[in-house]
PDB file of N, CA, C and O in Angstrom:
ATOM      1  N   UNK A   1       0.847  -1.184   0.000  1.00  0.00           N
ATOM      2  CA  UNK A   1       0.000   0.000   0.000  1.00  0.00           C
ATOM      3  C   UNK A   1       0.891   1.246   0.000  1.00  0.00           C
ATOM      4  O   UNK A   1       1.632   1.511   0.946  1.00  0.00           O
ATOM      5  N   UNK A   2       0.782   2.040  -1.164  1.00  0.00           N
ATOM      6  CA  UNK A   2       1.540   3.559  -1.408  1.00  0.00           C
ATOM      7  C   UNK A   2       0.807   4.665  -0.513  1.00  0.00           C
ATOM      8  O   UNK A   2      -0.340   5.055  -0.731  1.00  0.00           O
ATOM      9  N   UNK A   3       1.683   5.142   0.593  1.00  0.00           N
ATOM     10  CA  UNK A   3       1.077   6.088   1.613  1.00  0.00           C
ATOM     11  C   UNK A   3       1.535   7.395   0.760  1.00  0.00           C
ATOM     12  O   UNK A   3       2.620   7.547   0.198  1.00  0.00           O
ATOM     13  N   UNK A   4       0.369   8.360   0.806  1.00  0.00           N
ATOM     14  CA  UNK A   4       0.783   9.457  -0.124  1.00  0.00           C
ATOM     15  C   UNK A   4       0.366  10.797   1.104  1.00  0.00           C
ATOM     16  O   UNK A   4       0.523  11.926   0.640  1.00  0.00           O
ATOM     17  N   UNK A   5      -0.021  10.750   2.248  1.00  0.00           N
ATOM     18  CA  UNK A   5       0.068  11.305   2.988  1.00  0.00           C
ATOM     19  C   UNK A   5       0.990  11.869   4.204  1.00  0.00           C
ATOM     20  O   UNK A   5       1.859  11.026   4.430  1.00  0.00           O
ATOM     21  N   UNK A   6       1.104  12.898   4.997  1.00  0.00           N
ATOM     22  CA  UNK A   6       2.099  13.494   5.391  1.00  0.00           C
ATOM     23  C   UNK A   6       1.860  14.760   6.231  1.00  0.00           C
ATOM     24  O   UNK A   6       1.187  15.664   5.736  1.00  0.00           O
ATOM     25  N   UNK A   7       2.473  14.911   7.726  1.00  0.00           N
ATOM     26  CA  UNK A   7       2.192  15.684   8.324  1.00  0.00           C
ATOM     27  C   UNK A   7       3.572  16.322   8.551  1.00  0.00           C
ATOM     28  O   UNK A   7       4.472  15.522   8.809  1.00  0.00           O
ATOM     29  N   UNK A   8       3.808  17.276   8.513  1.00  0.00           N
ATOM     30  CA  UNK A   8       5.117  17.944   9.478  1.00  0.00           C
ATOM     31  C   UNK A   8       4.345  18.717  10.744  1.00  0.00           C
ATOM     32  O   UNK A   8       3.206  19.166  10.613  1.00  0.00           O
ATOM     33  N   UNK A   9       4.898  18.788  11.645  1.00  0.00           N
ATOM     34  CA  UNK A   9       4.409  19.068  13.200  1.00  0.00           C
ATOM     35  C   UNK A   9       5.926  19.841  13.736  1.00  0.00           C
ATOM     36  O   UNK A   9       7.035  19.525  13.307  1.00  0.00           O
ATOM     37  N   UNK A  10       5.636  20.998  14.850  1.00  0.00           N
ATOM     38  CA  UNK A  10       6.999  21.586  15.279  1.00  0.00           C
ATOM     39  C   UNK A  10       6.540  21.289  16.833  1.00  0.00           C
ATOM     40  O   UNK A  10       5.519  20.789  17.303  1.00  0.00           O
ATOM     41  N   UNK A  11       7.771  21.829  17.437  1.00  0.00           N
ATOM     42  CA  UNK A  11       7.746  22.208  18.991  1.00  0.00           C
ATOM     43  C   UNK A  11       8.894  22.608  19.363  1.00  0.00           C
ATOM     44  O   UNK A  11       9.977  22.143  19.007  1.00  0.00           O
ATOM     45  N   UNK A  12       8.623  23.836  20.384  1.00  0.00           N
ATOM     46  CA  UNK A  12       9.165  24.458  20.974  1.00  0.00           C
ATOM     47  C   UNK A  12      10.692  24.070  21.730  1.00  0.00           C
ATOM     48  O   UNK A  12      11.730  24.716  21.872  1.00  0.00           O
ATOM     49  N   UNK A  13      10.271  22.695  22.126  1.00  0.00           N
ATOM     50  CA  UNK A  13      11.330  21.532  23.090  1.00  0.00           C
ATOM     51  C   UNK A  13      11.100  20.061  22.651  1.00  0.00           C
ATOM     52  O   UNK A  13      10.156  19.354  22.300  1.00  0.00           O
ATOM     53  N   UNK A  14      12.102  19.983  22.797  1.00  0.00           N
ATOM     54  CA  UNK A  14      12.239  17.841  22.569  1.00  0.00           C
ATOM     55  C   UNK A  14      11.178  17.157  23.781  1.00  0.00           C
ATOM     56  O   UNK A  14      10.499  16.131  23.746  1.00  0.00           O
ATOM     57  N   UNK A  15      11.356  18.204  24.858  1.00  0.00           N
ATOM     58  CA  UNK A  15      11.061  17.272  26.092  1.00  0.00           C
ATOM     59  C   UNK A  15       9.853  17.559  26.349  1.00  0.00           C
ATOM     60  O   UNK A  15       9.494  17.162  27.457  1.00  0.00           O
ATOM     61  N   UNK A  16       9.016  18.147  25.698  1.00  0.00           N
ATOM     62  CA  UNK A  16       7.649  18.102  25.981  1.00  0.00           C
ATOM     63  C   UNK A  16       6.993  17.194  24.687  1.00  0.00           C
ATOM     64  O   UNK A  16       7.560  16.569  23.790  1.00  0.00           O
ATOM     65  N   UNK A  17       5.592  17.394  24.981  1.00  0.00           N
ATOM     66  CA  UNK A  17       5.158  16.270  23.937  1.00  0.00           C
ATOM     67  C   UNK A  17       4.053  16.648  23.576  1.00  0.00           C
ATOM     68  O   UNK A  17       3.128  15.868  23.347  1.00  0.00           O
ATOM     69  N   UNK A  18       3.954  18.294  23.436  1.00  0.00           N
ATOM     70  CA  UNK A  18       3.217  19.173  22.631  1.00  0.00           C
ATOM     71  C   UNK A  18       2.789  19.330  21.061  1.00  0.00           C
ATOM     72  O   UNK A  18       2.271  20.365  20.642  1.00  0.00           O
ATOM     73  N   UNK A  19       3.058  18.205  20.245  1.00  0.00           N
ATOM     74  CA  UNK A  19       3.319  18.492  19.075  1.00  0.00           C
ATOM     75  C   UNK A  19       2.555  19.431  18.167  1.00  0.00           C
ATOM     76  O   UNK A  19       1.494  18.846  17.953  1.00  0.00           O
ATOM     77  N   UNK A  20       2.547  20.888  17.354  1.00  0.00           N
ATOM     78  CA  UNK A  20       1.954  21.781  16.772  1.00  0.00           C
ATOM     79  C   UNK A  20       1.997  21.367  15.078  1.00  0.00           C
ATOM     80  O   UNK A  20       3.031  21.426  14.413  1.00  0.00           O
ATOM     81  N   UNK A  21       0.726  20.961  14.562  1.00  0.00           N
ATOM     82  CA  UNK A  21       0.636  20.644  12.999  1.00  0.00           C
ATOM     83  C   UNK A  21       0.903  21.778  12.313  1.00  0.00           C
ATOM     84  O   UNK A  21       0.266  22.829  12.243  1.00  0.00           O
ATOM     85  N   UNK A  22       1.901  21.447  11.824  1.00  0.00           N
ATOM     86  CA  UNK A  22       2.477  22.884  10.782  1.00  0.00           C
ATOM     87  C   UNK A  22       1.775  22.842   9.486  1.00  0.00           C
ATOM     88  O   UNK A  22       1.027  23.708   9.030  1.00  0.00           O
ATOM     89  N   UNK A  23       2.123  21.702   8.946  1.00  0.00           N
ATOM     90  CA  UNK A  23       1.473  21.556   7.210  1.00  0.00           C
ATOM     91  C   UNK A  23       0.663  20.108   7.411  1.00  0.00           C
ATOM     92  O   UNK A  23       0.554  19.577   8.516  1.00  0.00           O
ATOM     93  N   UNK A  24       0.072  19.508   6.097  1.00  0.00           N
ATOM     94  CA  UNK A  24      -0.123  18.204   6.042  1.00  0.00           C
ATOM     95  C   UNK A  24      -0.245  18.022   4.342  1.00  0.00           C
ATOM     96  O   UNK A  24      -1.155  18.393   3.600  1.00  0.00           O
ATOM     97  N   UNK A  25       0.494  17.605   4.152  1.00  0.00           N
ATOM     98  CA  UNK A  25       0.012  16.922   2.486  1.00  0.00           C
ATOM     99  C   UNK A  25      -0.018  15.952   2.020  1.00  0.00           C
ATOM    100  O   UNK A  25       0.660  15.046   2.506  1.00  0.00           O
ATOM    101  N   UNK A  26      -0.739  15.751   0.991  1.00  0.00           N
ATOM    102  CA  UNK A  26      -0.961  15.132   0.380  1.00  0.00           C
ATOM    103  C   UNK A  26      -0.660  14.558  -1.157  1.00  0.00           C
ATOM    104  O   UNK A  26      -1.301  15.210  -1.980  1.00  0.00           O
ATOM    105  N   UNK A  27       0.173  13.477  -1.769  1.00  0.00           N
ATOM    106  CA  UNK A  27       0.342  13.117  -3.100  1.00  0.00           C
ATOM    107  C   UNK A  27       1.318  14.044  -3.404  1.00  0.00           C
ATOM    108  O   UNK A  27       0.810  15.041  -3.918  1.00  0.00           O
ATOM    109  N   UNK A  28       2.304  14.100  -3.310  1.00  0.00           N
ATOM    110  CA  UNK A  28       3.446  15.062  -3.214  1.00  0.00           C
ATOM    111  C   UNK A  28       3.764  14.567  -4.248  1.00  0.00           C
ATOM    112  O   UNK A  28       3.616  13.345  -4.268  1.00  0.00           O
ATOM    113  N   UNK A  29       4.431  15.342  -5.795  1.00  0.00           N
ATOM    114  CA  UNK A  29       4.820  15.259  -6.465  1.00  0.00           C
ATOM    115  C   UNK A  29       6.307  15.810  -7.306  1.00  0.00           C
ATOM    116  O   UNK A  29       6.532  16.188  -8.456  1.00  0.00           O
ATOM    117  N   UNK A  30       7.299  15.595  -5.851  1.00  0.00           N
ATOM    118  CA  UNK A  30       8.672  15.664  -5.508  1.00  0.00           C
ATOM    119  C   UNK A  30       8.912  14.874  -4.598  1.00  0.00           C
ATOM    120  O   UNK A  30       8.122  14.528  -3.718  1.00  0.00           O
ATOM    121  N   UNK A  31      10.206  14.471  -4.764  1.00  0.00           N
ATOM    122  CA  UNK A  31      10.864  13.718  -3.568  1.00  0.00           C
ATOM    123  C   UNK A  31      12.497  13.988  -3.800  1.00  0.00           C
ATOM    124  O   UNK A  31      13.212  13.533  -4.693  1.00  0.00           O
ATOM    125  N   UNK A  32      12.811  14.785  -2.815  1.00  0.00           N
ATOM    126  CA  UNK A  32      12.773  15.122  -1.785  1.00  0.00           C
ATOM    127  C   UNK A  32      11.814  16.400  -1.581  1.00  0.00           C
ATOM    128  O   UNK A  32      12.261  17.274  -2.323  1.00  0.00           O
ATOM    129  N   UNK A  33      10.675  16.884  -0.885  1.00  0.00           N
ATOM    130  CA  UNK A  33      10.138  17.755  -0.583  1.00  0.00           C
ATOM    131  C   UNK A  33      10.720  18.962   0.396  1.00  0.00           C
ATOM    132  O   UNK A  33      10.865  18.714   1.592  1.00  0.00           O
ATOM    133  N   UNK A  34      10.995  20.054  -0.043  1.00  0.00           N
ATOM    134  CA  UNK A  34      11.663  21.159   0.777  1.00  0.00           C
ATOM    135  C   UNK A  34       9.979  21.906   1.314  1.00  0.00           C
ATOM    136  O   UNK A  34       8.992  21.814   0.584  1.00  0.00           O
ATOM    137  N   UNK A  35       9.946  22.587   2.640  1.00  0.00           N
ATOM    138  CA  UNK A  35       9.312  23.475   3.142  1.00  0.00           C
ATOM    139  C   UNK A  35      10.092  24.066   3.807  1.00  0.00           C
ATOM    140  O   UNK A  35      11.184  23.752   4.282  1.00  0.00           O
ATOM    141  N   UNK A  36       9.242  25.339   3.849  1.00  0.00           N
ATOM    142  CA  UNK A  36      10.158  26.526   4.935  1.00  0.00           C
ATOM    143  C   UNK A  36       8.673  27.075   5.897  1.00  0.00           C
ATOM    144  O   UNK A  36       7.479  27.141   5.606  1.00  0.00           O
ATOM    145  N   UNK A  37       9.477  27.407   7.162  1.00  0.00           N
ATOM    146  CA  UNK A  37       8.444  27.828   8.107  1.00  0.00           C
ATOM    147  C   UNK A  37       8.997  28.869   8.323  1.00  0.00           C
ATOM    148  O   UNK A  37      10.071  29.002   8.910  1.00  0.00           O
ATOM    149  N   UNK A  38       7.982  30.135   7.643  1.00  0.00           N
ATOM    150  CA  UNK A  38       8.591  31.461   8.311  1.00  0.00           C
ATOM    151  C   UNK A  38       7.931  32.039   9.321  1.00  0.00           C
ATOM    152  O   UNK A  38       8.108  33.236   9.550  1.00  0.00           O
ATOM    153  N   UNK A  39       7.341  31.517   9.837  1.00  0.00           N
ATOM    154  CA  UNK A  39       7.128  31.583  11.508  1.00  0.00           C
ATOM    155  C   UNK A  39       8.272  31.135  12.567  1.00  0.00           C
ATOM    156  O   UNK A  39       8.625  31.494  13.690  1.00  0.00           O
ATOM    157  N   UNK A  40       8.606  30.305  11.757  1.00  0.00           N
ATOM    158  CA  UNK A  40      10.078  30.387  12.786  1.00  0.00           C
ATOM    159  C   UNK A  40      11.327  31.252  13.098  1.00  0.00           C
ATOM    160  O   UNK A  40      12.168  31.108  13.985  1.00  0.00           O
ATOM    161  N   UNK A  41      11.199  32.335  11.977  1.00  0.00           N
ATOM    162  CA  UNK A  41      12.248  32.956  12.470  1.00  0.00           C
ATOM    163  C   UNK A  41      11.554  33.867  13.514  1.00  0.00           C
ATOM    164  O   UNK A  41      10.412  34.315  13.621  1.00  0.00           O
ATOM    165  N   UNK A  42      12.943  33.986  14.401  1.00  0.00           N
ATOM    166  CA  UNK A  42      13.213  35.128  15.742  1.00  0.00           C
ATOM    167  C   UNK A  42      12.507  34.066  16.539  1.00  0.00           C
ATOM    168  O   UNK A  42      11.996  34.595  17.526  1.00  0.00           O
ATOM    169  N   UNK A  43      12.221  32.433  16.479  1.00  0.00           N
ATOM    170  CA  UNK A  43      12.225  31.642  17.628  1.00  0.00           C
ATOM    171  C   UNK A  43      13.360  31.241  18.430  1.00  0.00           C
ATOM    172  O   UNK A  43      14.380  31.322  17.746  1.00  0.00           O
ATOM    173  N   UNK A  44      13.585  30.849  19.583  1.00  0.00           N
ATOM    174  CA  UNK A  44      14.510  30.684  19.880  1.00  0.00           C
ATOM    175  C   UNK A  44      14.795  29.327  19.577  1.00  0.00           C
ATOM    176  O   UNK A  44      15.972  29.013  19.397  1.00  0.00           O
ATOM    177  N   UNK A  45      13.866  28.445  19.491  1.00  0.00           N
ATOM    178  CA  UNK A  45      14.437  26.712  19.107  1.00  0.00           C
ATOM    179  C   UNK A  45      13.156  26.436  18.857  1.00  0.00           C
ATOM    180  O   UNK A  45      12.261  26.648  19.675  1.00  0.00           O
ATOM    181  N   UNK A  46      12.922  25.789  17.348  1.00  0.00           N
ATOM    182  CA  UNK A  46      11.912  24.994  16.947  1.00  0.00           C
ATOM    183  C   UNK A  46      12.497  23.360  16.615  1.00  0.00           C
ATOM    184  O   UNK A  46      13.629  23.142  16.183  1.00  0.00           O
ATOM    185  N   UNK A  47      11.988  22.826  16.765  1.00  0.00           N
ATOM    186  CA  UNK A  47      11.941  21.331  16.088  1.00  0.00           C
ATOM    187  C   UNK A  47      11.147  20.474  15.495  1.00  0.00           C
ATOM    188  O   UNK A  47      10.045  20.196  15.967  1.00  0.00           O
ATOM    189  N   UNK A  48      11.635  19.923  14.327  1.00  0.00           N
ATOM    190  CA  UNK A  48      10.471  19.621  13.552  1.00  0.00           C
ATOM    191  C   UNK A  48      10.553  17.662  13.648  1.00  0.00           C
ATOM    192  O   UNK A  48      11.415  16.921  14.122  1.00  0.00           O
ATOM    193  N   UNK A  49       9.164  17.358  12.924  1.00  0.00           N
ATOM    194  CA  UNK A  49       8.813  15.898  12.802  1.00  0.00           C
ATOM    195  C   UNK A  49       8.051  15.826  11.370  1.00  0.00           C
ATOM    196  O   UNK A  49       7.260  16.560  10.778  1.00  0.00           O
ATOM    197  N   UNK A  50       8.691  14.556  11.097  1.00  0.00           N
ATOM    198  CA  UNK A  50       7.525  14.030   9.730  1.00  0.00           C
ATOM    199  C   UNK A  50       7.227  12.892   9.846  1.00  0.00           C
ATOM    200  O   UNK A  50       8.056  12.111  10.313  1.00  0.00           O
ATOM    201  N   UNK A  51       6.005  12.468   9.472  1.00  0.00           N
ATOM    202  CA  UNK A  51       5.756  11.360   9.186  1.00  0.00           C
ATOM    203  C   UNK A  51       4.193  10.920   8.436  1.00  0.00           C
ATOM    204  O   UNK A  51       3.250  11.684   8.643  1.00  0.00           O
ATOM    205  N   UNK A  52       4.058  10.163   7.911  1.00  0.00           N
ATOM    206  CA  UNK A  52       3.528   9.694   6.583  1.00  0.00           C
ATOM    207  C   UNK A  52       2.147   8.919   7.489  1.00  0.00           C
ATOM    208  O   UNK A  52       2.350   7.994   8.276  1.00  0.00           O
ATOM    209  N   UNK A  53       1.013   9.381   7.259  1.00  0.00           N
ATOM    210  CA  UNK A  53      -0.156   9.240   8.211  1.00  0.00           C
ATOM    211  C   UNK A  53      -1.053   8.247   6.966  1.00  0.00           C
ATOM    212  O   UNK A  53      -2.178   7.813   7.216  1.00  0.00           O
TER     213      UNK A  53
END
């Protein structure tokens, strides 16, 4: 089964377990996929996650 779905999620800290849905897509037609979060600048530490839902 071809998963064509996809969330990126940020947070503030590793050590909490807050996760904030940034994007979600779908059928992406690149690989490797670049995004930029310009909400992140002037944060002091974001961290990001992906994974294929």
């Amino acid at each position: 089964m071809l998963r064509s779905n996809f969330v990126v999620e940020y947070s503030p800290n590793l050590a909490g377990t807050n996760w904030i849905n940034l994007l979600s897509l779908t059928n992406l037609g690149t690989n490797p996929y670049q995004f930029l979060d310009p909400d992140g600048d002037g944060e002091p530490a974001r961290f990001y996650r992906a994974f294929m839902r």
